[in-house]
C-alpha positions as CSV (number, residue, x, y, z in Angstrom):
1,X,-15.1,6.3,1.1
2,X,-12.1,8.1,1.0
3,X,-9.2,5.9,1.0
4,X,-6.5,8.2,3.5
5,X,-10.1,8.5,5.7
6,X,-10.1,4.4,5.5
7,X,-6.3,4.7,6.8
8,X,-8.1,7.0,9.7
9,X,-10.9,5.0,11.1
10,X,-9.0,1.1,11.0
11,X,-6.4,2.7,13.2
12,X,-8.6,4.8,15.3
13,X,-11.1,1.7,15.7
14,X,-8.0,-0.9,16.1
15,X,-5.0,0.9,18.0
16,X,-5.3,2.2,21.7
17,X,-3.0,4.0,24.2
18,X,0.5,2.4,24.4
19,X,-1.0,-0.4,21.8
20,X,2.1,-1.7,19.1
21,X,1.5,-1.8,15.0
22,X,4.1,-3.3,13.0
23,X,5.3,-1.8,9.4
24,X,7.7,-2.5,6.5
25,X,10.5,0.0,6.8
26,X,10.1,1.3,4.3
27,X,6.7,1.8,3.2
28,X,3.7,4.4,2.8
29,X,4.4,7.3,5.6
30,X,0.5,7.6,6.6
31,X,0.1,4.4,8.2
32,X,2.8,5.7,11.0
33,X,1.2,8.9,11.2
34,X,-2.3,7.9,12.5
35,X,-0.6,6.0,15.0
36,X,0.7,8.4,16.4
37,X,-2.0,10.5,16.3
38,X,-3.7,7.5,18.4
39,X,-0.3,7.5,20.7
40,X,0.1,3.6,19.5
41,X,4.1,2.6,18.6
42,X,4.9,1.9,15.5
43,X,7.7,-0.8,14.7
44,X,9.4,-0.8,11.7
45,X,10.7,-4.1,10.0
46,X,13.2,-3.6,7.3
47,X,12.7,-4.7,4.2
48,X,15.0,-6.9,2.3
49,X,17.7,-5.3,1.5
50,X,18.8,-7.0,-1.6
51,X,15.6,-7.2,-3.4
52,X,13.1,-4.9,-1.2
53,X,10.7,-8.0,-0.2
54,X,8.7,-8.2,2.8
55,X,10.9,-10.2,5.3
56,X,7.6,-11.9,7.3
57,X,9.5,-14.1,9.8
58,X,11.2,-10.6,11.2
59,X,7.4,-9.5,11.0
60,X,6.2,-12.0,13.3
61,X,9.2,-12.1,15.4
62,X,8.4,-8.6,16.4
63,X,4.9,-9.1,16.8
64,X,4.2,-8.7,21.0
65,X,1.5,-9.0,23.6
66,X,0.6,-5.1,22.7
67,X,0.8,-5.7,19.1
68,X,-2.4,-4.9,17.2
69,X,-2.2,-4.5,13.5
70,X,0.5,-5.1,11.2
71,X,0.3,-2.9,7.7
72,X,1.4,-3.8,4.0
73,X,1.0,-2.3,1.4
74,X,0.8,-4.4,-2.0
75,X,2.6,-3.4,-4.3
76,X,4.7,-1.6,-1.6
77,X,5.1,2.2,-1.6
78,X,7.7,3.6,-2.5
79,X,9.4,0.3,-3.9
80,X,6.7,-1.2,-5.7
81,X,8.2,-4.8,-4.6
82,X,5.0,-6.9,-4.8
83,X,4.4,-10.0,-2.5
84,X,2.7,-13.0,-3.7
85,X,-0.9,-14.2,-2.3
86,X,0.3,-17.0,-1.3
87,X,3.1,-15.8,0.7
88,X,0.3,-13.3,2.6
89,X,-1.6,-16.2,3.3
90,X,1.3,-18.0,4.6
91,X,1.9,-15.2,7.0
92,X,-1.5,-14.9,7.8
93,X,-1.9,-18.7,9.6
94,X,1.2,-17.9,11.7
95,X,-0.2,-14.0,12.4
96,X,-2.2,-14.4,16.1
97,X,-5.9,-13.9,14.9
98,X,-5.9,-11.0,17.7
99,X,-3.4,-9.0,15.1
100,X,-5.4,-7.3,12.1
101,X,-3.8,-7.4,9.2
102,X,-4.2,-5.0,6.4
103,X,-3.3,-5.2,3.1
104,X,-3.5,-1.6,0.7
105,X,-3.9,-3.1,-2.7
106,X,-3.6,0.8,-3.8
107,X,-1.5,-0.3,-6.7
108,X,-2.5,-3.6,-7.6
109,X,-4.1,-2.6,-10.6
110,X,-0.4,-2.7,-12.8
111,X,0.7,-6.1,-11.2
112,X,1.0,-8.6,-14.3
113,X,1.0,-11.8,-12.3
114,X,-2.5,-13.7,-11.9
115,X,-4.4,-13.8,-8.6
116,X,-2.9,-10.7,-7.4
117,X,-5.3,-9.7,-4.8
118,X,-5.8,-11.5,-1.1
119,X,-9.4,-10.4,-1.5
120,X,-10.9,-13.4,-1.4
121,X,-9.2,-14.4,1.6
122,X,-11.3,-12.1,3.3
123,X,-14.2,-14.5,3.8
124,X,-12.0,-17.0,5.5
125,X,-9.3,-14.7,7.6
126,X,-11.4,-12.4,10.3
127,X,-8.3,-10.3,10.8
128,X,-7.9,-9.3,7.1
129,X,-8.6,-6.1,6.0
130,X,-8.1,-5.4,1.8
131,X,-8.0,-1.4,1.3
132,X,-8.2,-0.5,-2.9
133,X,-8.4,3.0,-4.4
134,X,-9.4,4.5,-7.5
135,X,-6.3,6.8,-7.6
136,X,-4.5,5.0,-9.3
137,X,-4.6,3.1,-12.2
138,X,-8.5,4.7,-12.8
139,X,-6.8,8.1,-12.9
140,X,-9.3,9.7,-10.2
141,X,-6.7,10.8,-7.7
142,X,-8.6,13.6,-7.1
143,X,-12.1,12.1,-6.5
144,X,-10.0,10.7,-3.2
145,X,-11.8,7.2,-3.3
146,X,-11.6,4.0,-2.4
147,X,-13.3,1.3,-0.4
148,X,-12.4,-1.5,2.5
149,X,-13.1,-5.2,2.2
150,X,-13.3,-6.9,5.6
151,X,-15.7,-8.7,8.1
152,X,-17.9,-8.0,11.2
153,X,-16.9,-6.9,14.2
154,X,-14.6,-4.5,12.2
155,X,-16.9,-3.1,9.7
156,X,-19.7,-2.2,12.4
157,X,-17.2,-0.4,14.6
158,X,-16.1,1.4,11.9
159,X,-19.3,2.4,10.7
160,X,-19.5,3.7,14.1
161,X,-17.1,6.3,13.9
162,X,-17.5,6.9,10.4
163,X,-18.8,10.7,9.9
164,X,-22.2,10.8,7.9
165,X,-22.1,12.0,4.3
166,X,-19.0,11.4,4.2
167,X,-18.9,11.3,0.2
168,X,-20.1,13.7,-2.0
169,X,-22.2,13.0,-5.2
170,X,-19.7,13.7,-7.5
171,X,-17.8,10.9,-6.1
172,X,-19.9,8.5,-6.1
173,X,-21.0,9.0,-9.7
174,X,-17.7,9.4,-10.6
175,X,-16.3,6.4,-8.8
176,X,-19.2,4.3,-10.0
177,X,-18.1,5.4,-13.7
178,X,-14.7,4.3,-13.3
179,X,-15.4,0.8,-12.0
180,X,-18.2,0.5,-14.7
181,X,-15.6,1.4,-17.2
182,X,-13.2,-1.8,-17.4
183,X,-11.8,-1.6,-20.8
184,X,-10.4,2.1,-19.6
185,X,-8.9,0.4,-17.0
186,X,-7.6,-2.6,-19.2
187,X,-5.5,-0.3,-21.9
188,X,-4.6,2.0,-19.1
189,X,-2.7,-1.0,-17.6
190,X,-1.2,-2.4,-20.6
191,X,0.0,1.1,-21.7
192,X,1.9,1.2,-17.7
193,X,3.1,-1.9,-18.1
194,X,4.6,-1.7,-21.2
195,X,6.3,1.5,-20.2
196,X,7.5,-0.7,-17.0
197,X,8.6,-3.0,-18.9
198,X,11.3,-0.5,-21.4
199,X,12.0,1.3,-18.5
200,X,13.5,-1.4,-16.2
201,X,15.4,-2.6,-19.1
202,X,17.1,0.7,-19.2
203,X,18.1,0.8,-15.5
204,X,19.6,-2.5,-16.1
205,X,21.7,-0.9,-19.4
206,X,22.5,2.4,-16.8
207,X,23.6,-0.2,-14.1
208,X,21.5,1.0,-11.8
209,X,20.4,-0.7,-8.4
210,X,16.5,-0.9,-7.9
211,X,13.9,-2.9,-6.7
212,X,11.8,-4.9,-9.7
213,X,8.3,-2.8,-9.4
214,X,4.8,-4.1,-9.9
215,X,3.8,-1.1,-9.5
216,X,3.7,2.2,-11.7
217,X,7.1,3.2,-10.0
218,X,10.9,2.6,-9.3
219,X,12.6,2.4,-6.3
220,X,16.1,3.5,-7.2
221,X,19.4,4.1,-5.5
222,X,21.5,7.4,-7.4
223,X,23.8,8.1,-4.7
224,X,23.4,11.8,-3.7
225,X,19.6,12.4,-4.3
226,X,19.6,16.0,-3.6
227,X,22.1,16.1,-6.5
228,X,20.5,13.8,-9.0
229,X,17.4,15.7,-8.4
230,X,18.5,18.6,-9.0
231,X,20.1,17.8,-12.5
232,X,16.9,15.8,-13.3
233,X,14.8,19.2,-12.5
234,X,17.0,21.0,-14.6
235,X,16.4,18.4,-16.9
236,X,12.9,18.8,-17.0
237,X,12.4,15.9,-14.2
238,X,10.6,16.3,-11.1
239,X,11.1,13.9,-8.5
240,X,10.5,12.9,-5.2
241,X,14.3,13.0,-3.4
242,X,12.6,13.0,0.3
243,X,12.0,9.3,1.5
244,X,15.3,8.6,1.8
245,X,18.7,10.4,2.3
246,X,21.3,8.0,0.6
């Protein structure tokens, strides 16, 4: 399945008119925009602002009567702050079981901690959803899939709104290669996380303020982006200077 079409159908199959889904502020711009294409609120939780963690207690003080679903993504995009399994699960035994929670594990791929996926927890937690991709770390981007992990009632409704044929053949060989394919995805990995590795040591020579990233980005504060950007462009650097203005 396509993984932006998996962002569609859990919010068209969860939210409803005037319904309330939380979010880490800030985090992956899609999740808001199908909720408002479903006329649901979203309600965005800062993020820590010293080290760009998830603050959960703020999370489930904002959850409400109306709330229905509550998104993170893990590693978070754009900061590439990752949250522990154990911290998720945590958050799940306080989260109402009437509040969905998914978890995009687009990036989970680069983390170098064990046990970083809440997959299993699937089987025990009704209200978990697990979203993966082969974007990233498999290097398909533009095969555009991916695949849910979650339990009945969810999956049925979804299959009922799911259009028919809704992958093409070339993805599903392709995306059946890739997963068949682990040693790729093993030196693929340990060539990003090596380069992680030398490049957060030199934001730390540069004095630079970031989040530490398990992901296979930074989240970096410059000062005047549109002015860093441009001298990075001229530079030969392209970068992405519009999530945030500081």
């Amino acid at each position: 399945m396509i993984n932006a079409e998996l962002i569609q159908l859990i919010t068209r199959t969860i939210l409803t008119l005037e319904s309330e889904m939380i979010v880490a502020d800030p985090t992956f711009g899609e999740y808001a925009l199908h909720a408002d294409i479903e006329q649901a609120k979203t309600v965005k939780v800062p993020v820590n602002a010293i080290d760009g963690h998830v603050a959960f207690e703020a999370i489930l003080a904002a959850v409400t009567d109306k709330t229905t679903m509550v998104w993170l993504a893990n590693p978070n995009n754009p900061t590439g702050v990752f949250e522990k399994s154990a911290d998720i699960e945590l958050f799940l035994t306080k989260l109402p079981s009437t509040v969905t929670l998914v978890v995009d594990e687009a990036y989970y791929d680069f983390v170098d901690e064990p046990n970083a996926t809440v997959a299993p927890l699937v089987a025990q937690y009704q209200n978990l959803v697990v979203l993966r991709t082969l974007s990233k770390a498999y290097g398909l981007a533009n095969l555009r899939i991916g695949y849910g992990i979650m339990q009945d009632p969810l999956y049925t409704a979804m299959q009922a709104v799911r259009l028919p044929y809704n992958l093409s053949t070339y993805q599903i060989v392709g995306g059946t290669a890739a997963i068949l394919d682990q040693e790729y995805l093993k030196r693929n990995v340990a060539i990003f996380q090596s380069e992680r590795t030398k490049f957060q040591k030199f934001l730390c020579d540069q004095g630079l303020m970031f989040y530490e990233s398990q992901a296979n980005f930074f989240w970096v504060k410059v000062g005047e982006v549109k002015k860093v950007g441009q001298a990075l462009l001229q530079a030969g650097y392209q970068v992405n200077d519009r999530l945030n203005s500081e």
